[in-house]
C-alpha positions in Angstrom: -82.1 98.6 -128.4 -78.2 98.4 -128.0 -76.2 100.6 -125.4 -72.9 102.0 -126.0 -70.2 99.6 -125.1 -68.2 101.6 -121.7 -64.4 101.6 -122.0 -62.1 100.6 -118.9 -62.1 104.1 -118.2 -65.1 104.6 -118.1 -65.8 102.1 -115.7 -63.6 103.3 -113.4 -64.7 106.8 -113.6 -68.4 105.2 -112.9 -67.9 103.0 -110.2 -64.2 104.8 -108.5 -62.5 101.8 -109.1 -59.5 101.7 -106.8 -56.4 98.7 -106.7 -57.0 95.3 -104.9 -54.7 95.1 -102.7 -52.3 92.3 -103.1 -54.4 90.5 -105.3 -54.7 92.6 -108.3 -57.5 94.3 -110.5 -59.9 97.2 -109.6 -62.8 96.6 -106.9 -65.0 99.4 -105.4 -67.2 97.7 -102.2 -70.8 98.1 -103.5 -72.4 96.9 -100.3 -72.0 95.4 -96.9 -74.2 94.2 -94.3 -74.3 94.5 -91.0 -72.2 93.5 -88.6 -71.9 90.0 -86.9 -71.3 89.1 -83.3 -67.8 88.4 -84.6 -67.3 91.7 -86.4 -67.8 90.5 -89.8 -70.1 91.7 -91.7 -73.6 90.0 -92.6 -72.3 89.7 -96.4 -70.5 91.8 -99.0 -70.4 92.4 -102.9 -67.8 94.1 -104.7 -67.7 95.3 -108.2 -63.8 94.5 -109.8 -62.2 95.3 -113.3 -59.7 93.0 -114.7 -57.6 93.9 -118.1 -55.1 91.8 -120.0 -52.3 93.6 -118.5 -53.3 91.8 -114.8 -55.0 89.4 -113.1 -56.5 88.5 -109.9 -53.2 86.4 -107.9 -54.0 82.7 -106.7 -55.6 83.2 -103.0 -58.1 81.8 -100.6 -60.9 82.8 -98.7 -62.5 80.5 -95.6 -66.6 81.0 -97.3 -67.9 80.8 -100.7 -67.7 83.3 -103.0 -69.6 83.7 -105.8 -68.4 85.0 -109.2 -70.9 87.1 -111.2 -70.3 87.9 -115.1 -71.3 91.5 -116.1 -69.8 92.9 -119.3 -66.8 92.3 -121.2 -64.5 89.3 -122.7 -64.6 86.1 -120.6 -62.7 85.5 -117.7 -60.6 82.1 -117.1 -60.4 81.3 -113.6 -58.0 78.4 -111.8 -59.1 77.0 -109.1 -57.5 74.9 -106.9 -59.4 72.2 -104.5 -58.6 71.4 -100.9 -58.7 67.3 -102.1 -56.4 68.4 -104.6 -58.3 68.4 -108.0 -57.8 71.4 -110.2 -60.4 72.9 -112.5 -60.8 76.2 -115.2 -64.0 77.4 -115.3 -64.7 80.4 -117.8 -67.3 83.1 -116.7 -68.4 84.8 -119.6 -71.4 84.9 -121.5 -71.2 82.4 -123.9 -74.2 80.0 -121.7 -74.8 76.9 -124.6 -70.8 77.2 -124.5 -69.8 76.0 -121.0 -69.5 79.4 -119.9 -70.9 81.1 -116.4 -72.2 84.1 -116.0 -72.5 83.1 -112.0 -69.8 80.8 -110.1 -69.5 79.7 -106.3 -65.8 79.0 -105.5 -66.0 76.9 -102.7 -64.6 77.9 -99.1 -60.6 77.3 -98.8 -60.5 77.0 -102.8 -57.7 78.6 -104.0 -58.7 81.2 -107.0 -56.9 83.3 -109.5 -58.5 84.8 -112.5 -56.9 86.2 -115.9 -58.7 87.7 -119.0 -59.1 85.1 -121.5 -57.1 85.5 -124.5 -57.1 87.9 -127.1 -59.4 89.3 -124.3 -58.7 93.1 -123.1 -61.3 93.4 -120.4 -63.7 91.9 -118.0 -66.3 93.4 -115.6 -67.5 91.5 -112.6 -68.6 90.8 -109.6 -68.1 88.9 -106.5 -70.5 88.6 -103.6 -69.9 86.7 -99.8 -72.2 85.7 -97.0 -70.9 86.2 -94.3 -68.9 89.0 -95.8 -65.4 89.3 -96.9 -62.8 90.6 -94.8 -59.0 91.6 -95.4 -58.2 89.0 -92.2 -59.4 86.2 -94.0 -57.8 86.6 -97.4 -55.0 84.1 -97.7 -52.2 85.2 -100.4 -51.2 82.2 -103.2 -47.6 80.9 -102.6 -45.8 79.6 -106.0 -43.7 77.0 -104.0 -46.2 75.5 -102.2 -49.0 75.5 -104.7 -46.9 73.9 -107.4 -45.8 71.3 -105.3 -49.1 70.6 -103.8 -50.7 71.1 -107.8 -48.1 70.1 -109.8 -50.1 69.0 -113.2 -51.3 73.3 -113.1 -47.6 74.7 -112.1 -47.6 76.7 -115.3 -50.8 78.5 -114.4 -50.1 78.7 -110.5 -46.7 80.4 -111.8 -48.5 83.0 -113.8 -51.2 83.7 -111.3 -49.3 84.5 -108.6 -47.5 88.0 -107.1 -45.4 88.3 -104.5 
C-alpha cells in the first residue's frame, strides 16, 4: 500500500507549523510534560520542517536531544563537541547507508542542520527529557565557533544567523 507523498504545504497546514525562532525552520510543540520543581517541564517533543531554502542555525542546548527522521530527503547535521571533535551525521532513511532515522546530540553539543543536497525537504522530530526551554537555547556565534572549530569554519559559516 503506498500513501500520497504530503507537500511542505501540506505539512504545515497539518501540523500549524509556525517559525523557530532564531534558529530557523518550522516547529509546532506536539507535547509537554509536566512541570518540574524548577519550572521546566518533565520533557518535550516538537515536530519541525526544514527546506533547502533554510536551515536550523548552529546552537546549544544544556540536555540531550534526540533527532527523529520522519519523511522527506535526508538531513545533514554538524555538530560540534565540547572536547572539540566535529562530526556530520545524516538522518535520513537510508539505514544499511550510515544514515539515522534517530540521533541523540549530546548536552552542550553545538547543532545545526541543513537539507542535504539536491534535497528540497525534510520532516522531523526532536524530543528532550527534561524538556526544552527558550532559557536554555544558546545561539551559534561564527567568530567564536570558527576559532574554537577551525577544520569546519566553512560549515559553521553557513549554519549560522545573526
Amino acid at each position: 500500500m503506498s500513501f500520497p507523498t504530503p507537500t511542505p504545504d501540506d505539512l504545515i497546514a497539518l501540523y500549524g507549523l509556525e517559525p523557530i525562532p532564531r534558529e530557523g525552520g518550522l516547529f509546532r510543540q506536539t507535547w509537554a510534560g509536566p512541570a518540574r520543581a524548577d519550572g521546566r517541564p518533565e520533557g518535550t517533543a516538537i515536530v519541525a520542517l526544514l527546506t533547502a531554502a533554510d536551515h536550523s542555525a548552529l546552537h546549544r542546548l544544556p540536555t540531550d536531544e534526540i533527532w527523529h527522521f520522519y519523511l522527506g530527503d535526508p538531513l545533514n547535521l554538524l555538530l560540534l563537541a565540547p572536547d572539540g571533535t566535529t562530526s556530520t551525521p545524516v538522518l535520513g532513511p537510508d539505514l544499511l547507508g550510515g544514515q539515522h532515522i534517530q540521533l541523540t546530540v549530546p548536552a552542550g553539543t553545538w547543532m545545526g542542520a541543513r537539507v542535504a543536497p539536491p534535497g528540497a525537504w525534510t520532516l522531523f522530530g526532536c524530543t528532550m527529557a527534561p524538556g526544552f526551554t527558550f532559557e536554555g537555547y544558546e545561539h551559534g556565534d561564527p567568530a567564536h565557533l570558527t576559532t574554537r572549530y577551525p577544520s569546519e569554519a566553512a560549515r559553521i559559516t553557513e549554519l549560522c544567523r545573526p
